[in-house]
FIRO-225179 format. One line per 5 residues: number of its first residue (from 1); their letters; for each residue x, y, z of N, C-alpha, C, CB. Coordinates in nm, 4 decimals. Glycine has a CB too. Example, Ala and Ser with C-alpha at 12.3 -4.5 7.8 and 13.67 -1.06 7.14 Angstrom:
! residues 2
1) AS) 1.3190,-0.5690,0.7800,1.2300,-0.4500,0.7800,1.3200,-0.3300,0.7800,1.1308,-0.4473,0.9046 | 1.2850,-0.2250,0.7080,1.3670,-0.1060,0.7140,1.2900,0.0030,0.7870,1.4084,-0.0598,0.5725
//
This chain:
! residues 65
1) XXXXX) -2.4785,-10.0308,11.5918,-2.6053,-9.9841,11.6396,-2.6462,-9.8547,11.5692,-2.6001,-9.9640,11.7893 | -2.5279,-9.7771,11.5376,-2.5771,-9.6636,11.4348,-2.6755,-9.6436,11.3082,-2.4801,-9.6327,11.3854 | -2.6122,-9.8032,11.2733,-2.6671,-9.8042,11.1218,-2.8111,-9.8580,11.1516,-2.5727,-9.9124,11.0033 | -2.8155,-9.9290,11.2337,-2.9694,-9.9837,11.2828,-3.0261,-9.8718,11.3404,-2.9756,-10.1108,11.3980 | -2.9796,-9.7900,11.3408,-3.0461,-9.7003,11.4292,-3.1326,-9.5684,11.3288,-2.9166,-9.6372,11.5395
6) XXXXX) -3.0316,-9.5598,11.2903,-3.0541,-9.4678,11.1442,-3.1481,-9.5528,11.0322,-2.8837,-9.4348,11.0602 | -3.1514,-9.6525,10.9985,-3.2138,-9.7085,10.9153,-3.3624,-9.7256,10.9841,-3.1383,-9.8282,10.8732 | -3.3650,-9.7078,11.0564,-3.5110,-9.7395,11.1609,-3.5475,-9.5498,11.1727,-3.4565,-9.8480,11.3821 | -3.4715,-9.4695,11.1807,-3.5434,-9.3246,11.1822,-3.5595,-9.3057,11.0413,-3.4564,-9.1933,11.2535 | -3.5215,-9.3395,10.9522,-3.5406,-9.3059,10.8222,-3.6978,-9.4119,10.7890,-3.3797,-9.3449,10.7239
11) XXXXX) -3.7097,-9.4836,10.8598,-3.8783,-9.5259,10.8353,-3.9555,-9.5322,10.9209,-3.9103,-9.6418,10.7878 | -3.9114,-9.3720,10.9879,-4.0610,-9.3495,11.0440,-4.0254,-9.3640,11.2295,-4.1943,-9.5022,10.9677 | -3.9620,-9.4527,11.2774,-3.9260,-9.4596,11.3960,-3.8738,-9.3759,11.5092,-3.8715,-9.5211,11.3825 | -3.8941,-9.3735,11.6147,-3.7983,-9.2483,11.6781,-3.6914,-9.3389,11.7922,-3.9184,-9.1040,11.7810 | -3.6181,-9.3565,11.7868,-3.4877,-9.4534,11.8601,-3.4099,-9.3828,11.9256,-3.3885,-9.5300,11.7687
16) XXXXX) -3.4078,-9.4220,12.0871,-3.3205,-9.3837,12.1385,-3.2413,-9.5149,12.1398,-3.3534,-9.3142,12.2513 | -3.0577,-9.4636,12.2242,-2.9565,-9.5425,12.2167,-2.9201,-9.5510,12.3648,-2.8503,-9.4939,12.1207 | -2.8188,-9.6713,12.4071,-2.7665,-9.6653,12.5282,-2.6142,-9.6448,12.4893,-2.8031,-9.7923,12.6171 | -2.5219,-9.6779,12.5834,-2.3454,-9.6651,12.5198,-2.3398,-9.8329,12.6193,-2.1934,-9.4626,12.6028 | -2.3362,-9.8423,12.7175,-2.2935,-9.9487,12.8070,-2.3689,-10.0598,12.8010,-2.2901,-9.9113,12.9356
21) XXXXX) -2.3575,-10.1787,12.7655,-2.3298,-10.1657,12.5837,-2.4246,-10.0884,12.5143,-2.3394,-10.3118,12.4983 | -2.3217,-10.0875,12.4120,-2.3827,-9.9808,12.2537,-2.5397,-10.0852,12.2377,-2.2262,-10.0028,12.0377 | -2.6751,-10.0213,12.2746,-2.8030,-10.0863,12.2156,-2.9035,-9.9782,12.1907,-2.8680,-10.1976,12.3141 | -2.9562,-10.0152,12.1162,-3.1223,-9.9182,12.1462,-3.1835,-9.9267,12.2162,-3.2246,-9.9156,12.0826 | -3.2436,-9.8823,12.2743,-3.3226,-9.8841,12.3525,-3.4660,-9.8473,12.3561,-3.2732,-9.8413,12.4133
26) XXXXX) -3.5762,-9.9190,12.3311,-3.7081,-9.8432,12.3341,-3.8414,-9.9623,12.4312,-3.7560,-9.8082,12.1327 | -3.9102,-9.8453,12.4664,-4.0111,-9.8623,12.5624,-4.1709,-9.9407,12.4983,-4.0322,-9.7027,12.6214 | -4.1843,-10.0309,12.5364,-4.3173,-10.0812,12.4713,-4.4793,-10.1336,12.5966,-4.2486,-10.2400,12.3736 | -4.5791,-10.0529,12.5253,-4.6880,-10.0713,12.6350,-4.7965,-10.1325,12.5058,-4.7442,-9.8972,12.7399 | -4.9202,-10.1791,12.5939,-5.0329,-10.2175,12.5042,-5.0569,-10.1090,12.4125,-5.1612,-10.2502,12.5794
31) XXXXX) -5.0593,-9.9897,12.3925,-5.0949,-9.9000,12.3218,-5.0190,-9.9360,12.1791,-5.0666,-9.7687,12.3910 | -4.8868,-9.9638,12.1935,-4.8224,-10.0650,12.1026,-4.8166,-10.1478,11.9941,-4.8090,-10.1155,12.1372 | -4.9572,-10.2054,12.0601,-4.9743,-10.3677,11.9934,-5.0279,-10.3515,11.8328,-5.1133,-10.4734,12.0946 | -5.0741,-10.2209,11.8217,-5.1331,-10.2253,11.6580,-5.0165,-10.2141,11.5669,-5.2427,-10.0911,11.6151 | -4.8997,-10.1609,11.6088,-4.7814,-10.1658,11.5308,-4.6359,-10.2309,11.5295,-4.7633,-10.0682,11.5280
36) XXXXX) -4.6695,-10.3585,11.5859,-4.5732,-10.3840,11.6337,-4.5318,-10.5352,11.5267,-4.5989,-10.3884,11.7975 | -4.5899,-10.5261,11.4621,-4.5625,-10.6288,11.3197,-4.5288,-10.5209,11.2267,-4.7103,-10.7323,11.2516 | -4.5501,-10.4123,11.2011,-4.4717,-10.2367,11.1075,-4.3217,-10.2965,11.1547,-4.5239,-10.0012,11.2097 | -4.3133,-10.2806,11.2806,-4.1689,-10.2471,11.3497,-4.1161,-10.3264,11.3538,-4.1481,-10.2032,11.4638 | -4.1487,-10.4586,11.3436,-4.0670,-10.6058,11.2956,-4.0491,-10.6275,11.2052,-4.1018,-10.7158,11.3121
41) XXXXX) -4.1130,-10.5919,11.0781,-4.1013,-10.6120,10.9432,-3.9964,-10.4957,10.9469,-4.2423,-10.6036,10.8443 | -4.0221,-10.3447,10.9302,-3.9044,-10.2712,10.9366,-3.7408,-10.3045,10.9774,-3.9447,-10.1894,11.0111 | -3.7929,-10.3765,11.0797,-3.6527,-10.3862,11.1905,-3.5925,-10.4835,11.1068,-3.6731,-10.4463,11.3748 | -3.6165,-10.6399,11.0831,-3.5803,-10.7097,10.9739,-3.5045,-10.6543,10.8026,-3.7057,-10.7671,10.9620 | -3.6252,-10.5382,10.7546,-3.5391,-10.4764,10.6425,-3.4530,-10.3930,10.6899,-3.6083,-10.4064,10.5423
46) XXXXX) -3.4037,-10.3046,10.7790,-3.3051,-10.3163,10.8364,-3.1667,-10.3820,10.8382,-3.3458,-10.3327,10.8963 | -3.1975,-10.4873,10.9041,-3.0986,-10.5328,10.9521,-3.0586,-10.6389,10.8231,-3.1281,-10.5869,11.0996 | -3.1275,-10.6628,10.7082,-3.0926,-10.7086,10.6476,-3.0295,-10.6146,10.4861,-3.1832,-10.7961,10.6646 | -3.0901,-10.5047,10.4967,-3.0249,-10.4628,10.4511,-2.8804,-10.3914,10.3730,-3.0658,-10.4690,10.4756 | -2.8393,-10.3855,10.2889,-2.6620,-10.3976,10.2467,-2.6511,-10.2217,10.3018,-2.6066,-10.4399,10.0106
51) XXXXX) -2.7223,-10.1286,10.3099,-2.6620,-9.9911,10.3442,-2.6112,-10.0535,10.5303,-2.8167,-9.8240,10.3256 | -2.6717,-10.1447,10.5989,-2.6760,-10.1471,10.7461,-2.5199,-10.2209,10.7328,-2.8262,-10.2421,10.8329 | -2.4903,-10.3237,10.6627,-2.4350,-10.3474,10.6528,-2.2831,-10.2956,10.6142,-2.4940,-10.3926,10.6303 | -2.2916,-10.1833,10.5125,-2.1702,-10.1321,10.4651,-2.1504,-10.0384,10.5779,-2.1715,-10.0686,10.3169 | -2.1860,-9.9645,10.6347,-2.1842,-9.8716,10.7409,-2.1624,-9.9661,10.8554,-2.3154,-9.7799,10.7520
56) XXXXX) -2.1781,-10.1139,10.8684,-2.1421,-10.1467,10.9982,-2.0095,-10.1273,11.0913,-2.1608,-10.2565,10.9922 | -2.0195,-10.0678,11.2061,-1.9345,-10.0031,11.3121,-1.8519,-9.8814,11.2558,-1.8345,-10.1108,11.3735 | -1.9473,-9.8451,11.1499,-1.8653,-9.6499,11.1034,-1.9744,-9.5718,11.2210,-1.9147,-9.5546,10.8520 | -1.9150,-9.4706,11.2411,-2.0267,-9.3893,11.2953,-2.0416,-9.4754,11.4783,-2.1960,-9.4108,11.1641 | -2.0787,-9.3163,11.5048,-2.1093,-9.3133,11.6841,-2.2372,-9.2631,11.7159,-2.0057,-9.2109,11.7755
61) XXXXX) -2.3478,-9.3076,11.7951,-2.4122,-9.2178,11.8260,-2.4329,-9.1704,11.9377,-2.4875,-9.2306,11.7900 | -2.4076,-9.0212,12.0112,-2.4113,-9.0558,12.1141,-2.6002,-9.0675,12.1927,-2.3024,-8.9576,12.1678 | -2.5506,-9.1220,12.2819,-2.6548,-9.1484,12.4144,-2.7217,-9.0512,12.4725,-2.5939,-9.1996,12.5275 | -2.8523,-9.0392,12.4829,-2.9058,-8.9090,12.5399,-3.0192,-8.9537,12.6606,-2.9813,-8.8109,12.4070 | -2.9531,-8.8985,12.7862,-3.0992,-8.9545,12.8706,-3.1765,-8.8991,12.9241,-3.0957,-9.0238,12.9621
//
């Protein structure tokens, strides 16, 4: 979840995390809706990306509520 997490603040995103289980966590309202194909396309390069990948389960982040 780190590396997804980090790869998503590095374009632009602001992500919070949970620990129980390790997820992100973020809040979505209609105000939303104009960017929410940005944040799927992002989220996809992401997760497909080889940095998300080589970093997968290095690194902790903690949880802030």
């Amino acid at each position: 979840m780190a590396a997804v997490g980090k790869g998503m603040t590095a374009r632009g995103w602001t992500v919070g995390y949970v620990n129980d289980p390790p997820g992100i966590h973020h809040m979505l309202n209609l105000t939303h809706e104009p960017v929410v194909g940005q944040y799927l396309s992002d989220m996809k390069a992401v997760l497909e990306g080889p940095q998300t990948h080589a970093s997968a389960g290095a690194g902790r982040v903690e949880a802030r509520y």
